[in-house]
C-alpha positions, -999 to +999 in steps of 0.1 A: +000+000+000+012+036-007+020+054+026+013+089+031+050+099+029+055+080-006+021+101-015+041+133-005+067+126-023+052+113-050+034+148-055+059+172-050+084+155-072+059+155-097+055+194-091+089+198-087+098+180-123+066+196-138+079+231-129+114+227-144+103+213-173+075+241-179+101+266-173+126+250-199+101+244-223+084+282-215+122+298-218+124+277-256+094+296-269+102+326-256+134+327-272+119+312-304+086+328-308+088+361-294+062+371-311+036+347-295+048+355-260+045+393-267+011+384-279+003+366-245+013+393-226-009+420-241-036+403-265-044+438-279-013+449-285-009+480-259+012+462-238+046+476-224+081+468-233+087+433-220+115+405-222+099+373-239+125+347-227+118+361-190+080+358-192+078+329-209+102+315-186+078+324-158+043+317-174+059+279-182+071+275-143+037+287-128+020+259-156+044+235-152+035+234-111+000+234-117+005+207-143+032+186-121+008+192-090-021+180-112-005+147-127+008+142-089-023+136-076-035+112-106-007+092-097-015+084-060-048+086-069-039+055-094-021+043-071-041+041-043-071+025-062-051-004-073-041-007-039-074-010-033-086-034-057-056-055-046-069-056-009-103-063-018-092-090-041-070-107-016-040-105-038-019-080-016+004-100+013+001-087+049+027-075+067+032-101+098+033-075+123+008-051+108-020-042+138-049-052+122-036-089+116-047-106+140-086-097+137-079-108+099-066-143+110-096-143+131-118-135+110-109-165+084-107-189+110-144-182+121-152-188+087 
C-alpha cells in the first residue's frame, strides 16, 4: 500500500519536475517565438516593453506546477485505487506485524 509519505513525495516531485520542465520548455518559446509571448502578454497589443524569454520562462514554471501538482495527484490517486482493488481482491500480502492482523486471521478462521 502507498504510505502517506510515498504520497508526498510522489506529489511534490511530480511538481517539482513539472515546474522545471514548464520553465525550460516556456524559456524555448520565448526565445523562439517572441512574437507569440508578446502576444500573450498584451492580447491587444498595448502592452509595455517586455523580455519574452523572462516571461515565458515564468508563465511555463507557474504551468508547469499546476500541471506537475495535477499529474501528482492522478498518480497516487492511481495508485491508491489499485491498492485498493488489490486488498479487496486478496492479492496484496500482509505484513506479519501489521495491527490489524490478528482480527484478519480471526476473522478467516471463524469462517
Amino acid at each position: 500500500m502507498i504510505r502517506l509519505t510515498q504520497a508526498i513525495v510522489a506529489v511534490m516531485s511530480c511538481t517539482l519536475v513539472g515546474g522545471a520542465a514548464g520553465g525550460i520548455v516556456g524559456a524555448a518559446v520565448g526565445r523562439l517565438a517572441p512574437t507569440f509571448v508578446r502576444w500573450l502578454y498584451a492580447p491587444g497589443g498595448a502592452g509595455g516593453n517586455v523580455d519574452p524569454t523572462e516571461f515565458g520562462f515564468g508563465l511555463g514554471v507557474v504551468s508547469g506546477l499546476f500541471f506537475g501538482v495535477g499529474t501528482g495527484v492522478f498518480l497516487v490517486c492511481v495508485l491508491a485505487l489499485r491498492d485498493a482493488w488489490l486488498a479487496r481482491s486478496g492479492f496484496m500480502p500482509h505484513h506479519p506485524r501489521a495491527p490489524y492482523q490478528s482480527k484478519v486471521e480471526e476473522m478467516y478462521d471463524q469462517n
